[in-house]
C-alpha positions as CSV (number, residue, x, y, z in Angstrom):
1,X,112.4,116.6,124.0
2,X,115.4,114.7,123.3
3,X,116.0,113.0,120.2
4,X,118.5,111.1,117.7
5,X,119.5,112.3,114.4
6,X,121.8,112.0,111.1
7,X,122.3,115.2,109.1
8,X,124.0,113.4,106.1
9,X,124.0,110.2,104.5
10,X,126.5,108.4,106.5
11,X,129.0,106.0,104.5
12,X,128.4,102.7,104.7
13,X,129.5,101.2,108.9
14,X,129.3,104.0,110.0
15,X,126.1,105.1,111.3
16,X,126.8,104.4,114.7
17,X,129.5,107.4,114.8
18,X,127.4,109.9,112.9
19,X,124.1,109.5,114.9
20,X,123.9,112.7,117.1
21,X,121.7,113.9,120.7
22,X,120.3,117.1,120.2
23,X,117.2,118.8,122.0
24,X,113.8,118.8,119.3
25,X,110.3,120.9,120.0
26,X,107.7,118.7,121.0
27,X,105.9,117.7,117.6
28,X,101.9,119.1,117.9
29,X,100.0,115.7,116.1
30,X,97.5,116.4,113.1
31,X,94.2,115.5,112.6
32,X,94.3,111.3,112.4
33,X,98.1,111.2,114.3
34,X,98.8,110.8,117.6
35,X,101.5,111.7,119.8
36,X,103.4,108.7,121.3
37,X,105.8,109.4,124.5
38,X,108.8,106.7,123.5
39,X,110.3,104.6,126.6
40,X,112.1,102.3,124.5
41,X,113.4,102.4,121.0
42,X,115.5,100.4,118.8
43,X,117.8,100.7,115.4
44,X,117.5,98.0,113.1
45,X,119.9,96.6,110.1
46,X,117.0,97.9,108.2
47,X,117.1,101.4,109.5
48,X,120.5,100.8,108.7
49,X,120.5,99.7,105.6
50,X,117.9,102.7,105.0
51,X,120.3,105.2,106.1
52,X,123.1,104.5,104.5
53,X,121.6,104.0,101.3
54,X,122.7,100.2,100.9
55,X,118.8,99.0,101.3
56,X,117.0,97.6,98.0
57,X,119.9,97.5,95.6
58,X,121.9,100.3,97.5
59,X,118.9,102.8,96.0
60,X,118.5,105.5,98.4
61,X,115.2,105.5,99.9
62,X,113.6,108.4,102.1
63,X,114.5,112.1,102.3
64,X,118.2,112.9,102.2
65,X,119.3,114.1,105.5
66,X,120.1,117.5,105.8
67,X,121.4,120.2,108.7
68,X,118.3,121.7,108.1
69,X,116.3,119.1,107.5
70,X,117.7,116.1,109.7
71,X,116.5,112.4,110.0
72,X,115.7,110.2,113.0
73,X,116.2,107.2,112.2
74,X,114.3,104.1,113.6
75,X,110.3,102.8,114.0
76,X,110.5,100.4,115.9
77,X,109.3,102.2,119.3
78,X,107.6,101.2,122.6
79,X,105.9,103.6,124.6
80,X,102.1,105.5,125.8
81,X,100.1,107.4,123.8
82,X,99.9,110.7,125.5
């Protein structure tokens, strides 16, 4: 499955250059979750904002990206539950 991710906190304009395509394992859903095949997707200036850390006061707010650990960013999706 193909994915976007940040591995760092990018500095503020510019997200757009640090957002990266990379190959992820197809996530197994819990008990209560479902999977969702995405056919569109979007990045807002609140995912934005989010990443970047300049949301709410410029308070960081989520997990901090890591290479280990990296963030997709984005929730705003349209696509089939599989």
């Amino acid at each position: 499955m193909q994915g976007i991710i940040i591995t760092h906190r990018p500095k503020k304009g510019e997200l757009a250059s640090d957002l990266q395509m990379t190959t992820m394992p197809r996530p197994n859903p819990k008990k209560n979750e479902v999977l969702v095949k995405v056919l569109f997707s979007t990045i807002a200036i609140d995912d934005i904002n989010i990443a970047e850390g300049s949301a709410f006061g410029s308070m960081p707010v989520g997990p901090k990206p890591t290479y280990d650990k990296p963030v997709t960013p984005g929730i705003e999706l349209s696509g089939v539950i599989e």
